[in-house]
GUDOVO-95730 format. One record per residue (C-alpha): x, y, z; residue in three letters; residue number from 0. Coordinates in nm, 3 decimals, decimal comma. Each point is the difference from the previous one (the first is absolute). Layout:
> X:Y:Z:ala:NUM
...
END
This chain:
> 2,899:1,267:-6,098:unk:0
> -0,038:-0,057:-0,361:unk:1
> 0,155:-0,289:-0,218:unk:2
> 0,110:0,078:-0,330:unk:3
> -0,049:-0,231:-0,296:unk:4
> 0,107:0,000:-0,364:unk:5
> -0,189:0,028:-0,279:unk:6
> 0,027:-0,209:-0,338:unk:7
> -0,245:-0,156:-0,253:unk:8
> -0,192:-0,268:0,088:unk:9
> 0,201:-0,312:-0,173:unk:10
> -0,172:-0,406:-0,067:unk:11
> 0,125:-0,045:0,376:unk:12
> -0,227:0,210:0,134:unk:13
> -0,309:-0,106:-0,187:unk:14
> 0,082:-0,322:0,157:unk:15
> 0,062:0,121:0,294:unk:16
> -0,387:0,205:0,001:unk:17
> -0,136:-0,309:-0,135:unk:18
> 0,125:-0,235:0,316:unk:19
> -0,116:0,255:0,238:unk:20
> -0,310:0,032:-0,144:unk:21
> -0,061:-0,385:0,029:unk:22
> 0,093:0,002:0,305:unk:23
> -0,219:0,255:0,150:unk:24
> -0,278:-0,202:-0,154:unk:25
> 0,080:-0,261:0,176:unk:26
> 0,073:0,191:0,332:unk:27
> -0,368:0,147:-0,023:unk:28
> -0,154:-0,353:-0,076:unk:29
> 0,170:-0,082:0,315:unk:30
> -0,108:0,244:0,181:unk:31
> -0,400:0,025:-0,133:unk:32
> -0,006:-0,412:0,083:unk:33
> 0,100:0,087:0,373:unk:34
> 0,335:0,148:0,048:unk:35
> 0,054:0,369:0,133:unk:36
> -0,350:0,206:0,048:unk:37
> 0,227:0,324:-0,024:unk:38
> 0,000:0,163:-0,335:unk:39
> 0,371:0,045:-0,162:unk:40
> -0,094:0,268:-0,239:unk:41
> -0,242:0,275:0,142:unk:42
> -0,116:0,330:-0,081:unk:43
> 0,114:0,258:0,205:unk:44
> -0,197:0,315:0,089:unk:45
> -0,070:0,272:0,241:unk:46
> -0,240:-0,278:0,209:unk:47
> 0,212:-0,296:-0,003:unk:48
> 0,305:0,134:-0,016:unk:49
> 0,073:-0,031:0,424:unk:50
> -0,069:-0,327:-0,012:unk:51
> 0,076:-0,177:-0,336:unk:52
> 0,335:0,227:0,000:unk:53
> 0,112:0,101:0,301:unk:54
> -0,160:-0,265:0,251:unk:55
> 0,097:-0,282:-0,237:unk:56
> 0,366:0,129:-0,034:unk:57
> 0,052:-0,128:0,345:unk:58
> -0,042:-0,327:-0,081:unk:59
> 0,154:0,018:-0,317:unk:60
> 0,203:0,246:-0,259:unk:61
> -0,304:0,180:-0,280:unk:62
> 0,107:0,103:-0,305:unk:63
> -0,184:0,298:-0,091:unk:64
> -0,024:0,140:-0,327:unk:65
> -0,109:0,341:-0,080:unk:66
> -0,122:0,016:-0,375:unk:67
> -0,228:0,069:-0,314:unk:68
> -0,184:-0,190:-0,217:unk:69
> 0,135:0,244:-0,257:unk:70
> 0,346:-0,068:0,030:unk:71
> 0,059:-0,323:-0,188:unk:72
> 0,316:-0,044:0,257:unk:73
> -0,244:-0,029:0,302:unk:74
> -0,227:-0,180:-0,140:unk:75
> 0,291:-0,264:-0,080:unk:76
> 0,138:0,003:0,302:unk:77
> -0,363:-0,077:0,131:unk:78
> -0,009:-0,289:-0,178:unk:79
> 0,393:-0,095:0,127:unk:80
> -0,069:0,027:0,380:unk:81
> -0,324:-0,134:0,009:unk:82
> 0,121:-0,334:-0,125:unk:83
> 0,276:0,024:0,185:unk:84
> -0,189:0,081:0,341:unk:85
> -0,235:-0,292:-0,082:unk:86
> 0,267:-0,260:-0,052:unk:87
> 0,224:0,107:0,343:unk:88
> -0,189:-0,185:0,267:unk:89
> -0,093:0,285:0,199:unk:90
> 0,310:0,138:0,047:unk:91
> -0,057:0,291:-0,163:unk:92
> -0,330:0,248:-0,080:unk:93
> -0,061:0,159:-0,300:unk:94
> -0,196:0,310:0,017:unk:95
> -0,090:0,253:-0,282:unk:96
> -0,125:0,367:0,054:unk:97
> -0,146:0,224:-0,313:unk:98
> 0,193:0,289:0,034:unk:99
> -0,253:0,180:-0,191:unk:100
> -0,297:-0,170:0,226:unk:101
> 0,165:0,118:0,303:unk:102
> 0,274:0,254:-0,055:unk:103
> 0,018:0,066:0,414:unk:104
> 0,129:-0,343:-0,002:unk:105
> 0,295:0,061:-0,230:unk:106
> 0,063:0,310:0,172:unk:107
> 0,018:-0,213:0,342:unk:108
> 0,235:-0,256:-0,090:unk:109
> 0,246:0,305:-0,193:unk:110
> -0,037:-0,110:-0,323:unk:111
> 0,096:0,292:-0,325:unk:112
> -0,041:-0,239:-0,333:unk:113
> -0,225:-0,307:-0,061:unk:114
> 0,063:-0,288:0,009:unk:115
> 0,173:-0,060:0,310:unk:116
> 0,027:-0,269:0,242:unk:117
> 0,047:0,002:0,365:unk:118
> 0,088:-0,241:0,256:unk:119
> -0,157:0,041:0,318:unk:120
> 0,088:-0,207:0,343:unk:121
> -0,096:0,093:0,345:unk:122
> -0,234:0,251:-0,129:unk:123
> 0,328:0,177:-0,177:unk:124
> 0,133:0,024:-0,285:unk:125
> 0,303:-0,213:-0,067:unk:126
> 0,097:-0,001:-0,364:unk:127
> -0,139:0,212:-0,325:unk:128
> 0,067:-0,005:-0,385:unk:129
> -0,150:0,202:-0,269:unk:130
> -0,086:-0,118:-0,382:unk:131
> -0,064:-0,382:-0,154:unk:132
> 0,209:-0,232:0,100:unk:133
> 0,082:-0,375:-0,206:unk:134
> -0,161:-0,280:0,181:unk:135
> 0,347:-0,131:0,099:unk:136
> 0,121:0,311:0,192:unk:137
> -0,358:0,012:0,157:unk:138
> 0,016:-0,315:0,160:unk:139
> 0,354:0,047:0,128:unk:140
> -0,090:0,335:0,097:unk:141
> -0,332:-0,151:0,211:unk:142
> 0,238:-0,305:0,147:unk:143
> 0,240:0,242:0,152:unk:144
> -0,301:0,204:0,145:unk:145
> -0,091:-0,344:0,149:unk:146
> 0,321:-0,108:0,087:unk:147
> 0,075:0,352:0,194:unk:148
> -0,301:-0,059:0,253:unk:149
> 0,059:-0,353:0,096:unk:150
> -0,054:-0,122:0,302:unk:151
> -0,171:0,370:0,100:unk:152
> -0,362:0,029:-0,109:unk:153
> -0,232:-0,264:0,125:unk:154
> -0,114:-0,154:-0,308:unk:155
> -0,345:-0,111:-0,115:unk:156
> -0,222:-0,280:0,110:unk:157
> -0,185:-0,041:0,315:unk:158
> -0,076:0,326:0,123:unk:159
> -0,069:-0,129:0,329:unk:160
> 0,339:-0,138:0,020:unk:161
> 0,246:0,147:0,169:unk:162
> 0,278:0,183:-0,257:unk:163
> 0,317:-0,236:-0,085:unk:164
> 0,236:0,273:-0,039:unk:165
> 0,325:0,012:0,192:unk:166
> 0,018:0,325:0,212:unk:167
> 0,387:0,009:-0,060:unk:168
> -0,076:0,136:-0,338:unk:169
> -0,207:0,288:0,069:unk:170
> 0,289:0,211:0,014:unk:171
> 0,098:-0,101:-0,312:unk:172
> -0,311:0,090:-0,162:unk:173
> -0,031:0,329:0,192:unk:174
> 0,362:0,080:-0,133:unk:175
> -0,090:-0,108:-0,354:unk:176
> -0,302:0,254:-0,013:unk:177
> 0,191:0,292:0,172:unk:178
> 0,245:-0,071:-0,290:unk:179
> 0,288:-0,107:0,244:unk:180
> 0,139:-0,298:-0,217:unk:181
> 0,285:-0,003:0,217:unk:182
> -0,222:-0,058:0,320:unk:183
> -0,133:-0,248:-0,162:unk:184
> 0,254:-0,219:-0,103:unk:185
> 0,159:0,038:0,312:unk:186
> -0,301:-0,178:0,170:unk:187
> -0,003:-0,273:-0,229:unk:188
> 0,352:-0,053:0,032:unk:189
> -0,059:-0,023:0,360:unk:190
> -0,254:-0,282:-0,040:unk:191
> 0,283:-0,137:-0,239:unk:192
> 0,273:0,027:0,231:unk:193
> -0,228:-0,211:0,286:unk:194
> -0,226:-0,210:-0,296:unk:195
> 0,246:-0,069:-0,297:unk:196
> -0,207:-0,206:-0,170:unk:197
> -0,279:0,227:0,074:unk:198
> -0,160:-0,025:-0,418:unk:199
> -0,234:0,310:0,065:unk:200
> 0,274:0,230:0,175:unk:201
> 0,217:-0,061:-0,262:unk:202
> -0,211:0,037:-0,292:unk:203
> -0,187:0,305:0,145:unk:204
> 0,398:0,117:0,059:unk:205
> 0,088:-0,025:-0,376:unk:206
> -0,290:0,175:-0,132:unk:207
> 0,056:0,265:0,262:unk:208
> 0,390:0,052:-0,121:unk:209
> -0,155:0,021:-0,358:unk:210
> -0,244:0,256:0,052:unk:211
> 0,228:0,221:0,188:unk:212
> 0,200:-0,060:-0,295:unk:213
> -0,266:0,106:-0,212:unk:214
> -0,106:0,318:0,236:unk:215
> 0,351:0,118:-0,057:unk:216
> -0,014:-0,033:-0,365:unk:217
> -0,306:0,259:-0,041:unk:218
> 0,098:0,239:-0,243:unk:219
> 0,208:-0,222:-0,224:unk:220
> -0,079:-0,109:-0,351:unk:221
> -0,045:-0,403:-0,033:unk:222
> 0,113:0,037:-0,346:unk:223
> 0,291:0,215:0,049:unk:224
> 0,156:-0,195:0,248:unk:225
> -0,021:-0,304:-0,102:unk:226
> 0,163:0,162:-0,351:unk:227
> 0,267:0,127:0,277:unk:228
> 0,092:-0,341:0,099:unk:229
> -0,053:-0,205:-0,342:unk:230
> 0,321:0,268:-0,078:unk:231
> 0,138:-0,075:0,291:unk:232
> -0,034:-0,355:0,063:unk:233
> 0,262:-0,059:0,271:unk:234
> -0,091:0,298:0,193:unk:235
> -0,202:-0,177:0,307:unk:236
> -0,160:0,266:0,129:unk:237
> -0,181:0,114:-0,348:unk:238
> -0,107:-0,359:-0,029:unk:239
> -0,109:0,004:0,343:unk:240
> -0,288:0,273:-0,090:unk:241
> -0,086:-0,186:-0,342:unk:242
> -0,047:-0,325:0,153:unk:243
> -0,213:0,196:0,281:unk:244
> -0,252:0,147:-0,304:unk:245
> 0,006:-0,307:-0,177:unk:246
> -0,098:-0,208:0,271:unk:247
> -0,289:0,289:0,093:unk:248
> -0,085:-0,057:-0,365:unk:249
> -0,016:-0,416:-0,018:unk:250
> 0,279:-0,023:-0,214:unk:251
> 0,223:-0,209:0,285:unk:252
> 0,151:-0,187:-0,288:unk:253
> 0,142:0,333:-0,163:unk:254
> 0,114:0,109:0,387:unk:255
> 0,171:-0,349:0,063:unk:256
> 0,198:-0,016:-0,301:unk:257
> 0,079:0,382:0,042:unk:258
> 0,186:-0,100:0,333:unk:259
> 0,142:-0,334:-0,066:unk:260
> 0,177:0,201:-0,285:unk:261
> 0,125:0,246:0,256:unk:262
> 0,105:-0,308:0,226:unk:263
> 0,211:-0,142:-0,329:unk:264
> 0,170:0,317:-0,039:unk:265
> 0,094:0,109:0,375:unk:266
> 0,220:-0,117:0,248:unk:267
> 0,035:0,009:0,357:unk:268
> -0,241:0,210:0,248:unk:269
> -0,209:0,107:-0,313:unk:270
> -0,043:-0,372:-0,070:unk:271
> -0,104:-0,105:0,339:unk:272
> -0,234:0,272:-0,013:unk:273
> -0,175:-0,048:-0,345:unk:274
> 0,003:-0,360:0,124:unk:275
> -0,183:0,096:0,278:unk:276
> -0,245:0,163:-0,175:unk:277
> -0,105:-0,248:-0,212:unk:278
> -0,019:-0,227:0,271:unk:279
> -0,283:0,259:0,169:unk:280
> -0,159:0,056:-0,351:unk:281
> -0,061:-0,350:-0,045:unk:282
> -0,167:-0,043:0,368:unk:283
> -0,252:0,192:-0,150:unk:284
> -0,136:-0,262:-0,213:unk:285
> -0,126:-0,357:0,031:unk:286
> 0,321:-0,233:0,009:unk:287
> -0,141:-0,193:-0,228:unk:288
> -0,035:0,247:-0,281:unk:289
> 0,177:-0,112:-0,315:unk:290
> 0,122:0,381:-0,044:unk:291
> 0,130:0,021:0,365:unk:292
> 0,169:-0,383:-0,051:unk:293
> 0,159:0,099:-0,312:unk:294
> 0,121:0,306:0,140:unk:295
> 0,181:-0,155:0,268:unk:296
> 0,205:-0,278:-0,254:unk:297
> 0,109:0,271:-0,166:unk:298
> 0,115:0,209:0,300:unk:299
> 0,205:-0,344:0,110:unk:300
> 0,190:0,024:-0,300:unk:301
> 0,056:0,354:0,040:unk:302
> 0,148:-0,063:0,333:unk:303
> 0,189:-0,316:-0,072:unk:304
END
């Protein structure tokens, strides 16, 4: 499964953005060094740990693994980006780097043909890949939908003598998400749903399901081109559709919300229930409390009305 971002310069927002993330994992590790989590979030993966730090661990929870060089000034950048970012998520998430020059049998393992790239790896499988540096932004939307895809169906860190907290009715799910069955997968969380409907993980781990299939099916499209497509096209919903999808992949939900709340001005009927309900699923991605997300959804009110 592989997500595809955009590219771009990096503008003042993401300086910002690297900045707050870096003070943040500061923090995260003087947390964790006074007492918090003995469990590493960034390690060093190699042929002797790897069954354990990698594998092992990515039953408890989703490691991103990154296969680079310290001669590729992208690796060593996004080295910099997902460390921080592992140290400041809690444990949710585990960073782990592997020098594809170091180990090469590694790289060769986990498939990979160009450095740097990054793989996502749950229940000892991979379950989402991208190749080249990333911005910050699309990084940590890119690692929150990894998260939000296994929730509820790894056990988690912690006690290790504690029994796991995950809910069994999600296994499926998870077993369908690495076999590439989106589908599958959605259909068990909308079975939880259907029972649960207030059920926050089913739901969330449901959207970020629907988007990566969304994703899957775009492989072999050009971010640039169709988002081109459908700033030509501006009332045709489905090219919008697959912009919003690679702008969202790429942290630019603004762009994606505005993008369909200009479709929902200039359509009518089924089309506008469906943008509508689109927007509506976009935005579940995000905190509700997110200015971009709040200001998205006043201006989609007086789209509608």
């Amino acid at each position: 499964m592989t997500s595809t971002f955009g590219g771009g310069a990096i503008d003042l927002g993401e300086v910002k953005a690297r900045a707050e993330a870096q003070a943040a994992a500061e923090a995260s590790e003087a947390r964790r060094a006074a007492g918090g989590s003995s469990i590493d979030p960034v390690v060093e993966a190699t042929e002797a740990n790897i069954q354990a730090e990698v594998l092992e661990r990515s039953q408890q929870v989703p490691v991103v693994v990154q296969v680079g060089s310290a001669r590729s000034p992208q690796s060593e950048q996004l080295r910099q980006d997902l460390s921080m970012l592992a140290q400041q998520a809690n444990g949710s998430w585990i960073y782990a780097h592997i020098d594809a020059e170091a180990y090469p049998q590694l790289a060769q393992m986990l498939g990979v043909q160009a450095v740097p790239t990054v793989v996502a790896i749950a229940g000892a499988r991979p379950l989402a890949d991208f190749q080249g540096g990333q911005p910050l932004e699309a990084l940590q939307q890119w690692t929150a939908a990894v998260v939000n895809a296994c929730a509820g169906m790894l056990s988690g860190l912690g006690d290790q003598d504690a029994e796991p907290a995950e809910d069994p009715r999600f296994e499926p799910a998870l077993d369908a998400l690495n076999a590439g069955d989106f589908d599958a997968a959605i259909a068990v969380y909308e079975d939880i749903l259907a029972k649960e409907p207030n059920n926050a993980e089913a739901k969330a781990a449901r959207d970020n399901a629907r988007l990566l299939s969304r994703l899957k099916a775009h492989e072999g499209v050009d971010a640039a081109s169709a988002i081109a497509d459908s700033d030509a096209s501006p009332s045709d919903v489905q090219k919008a559709f697959v912009a919003a999808d690679f702008e969202i992949a790429a942290g630019a939900q603004q762009q994606a919300f505005d993008r369909l709340i200009s479709a929902l001005s200039l359509t009518a009927g089924e089309d506008k229930t469906r943008v509508k309900e689109r927007l509506l699923e976009l935005f579940a991605l995000f905190e509700p409390s997110d200015p971009v997300v709040l200001t998205a959804r006043q201006k989609m009110a007086s789209a509608l009305f």
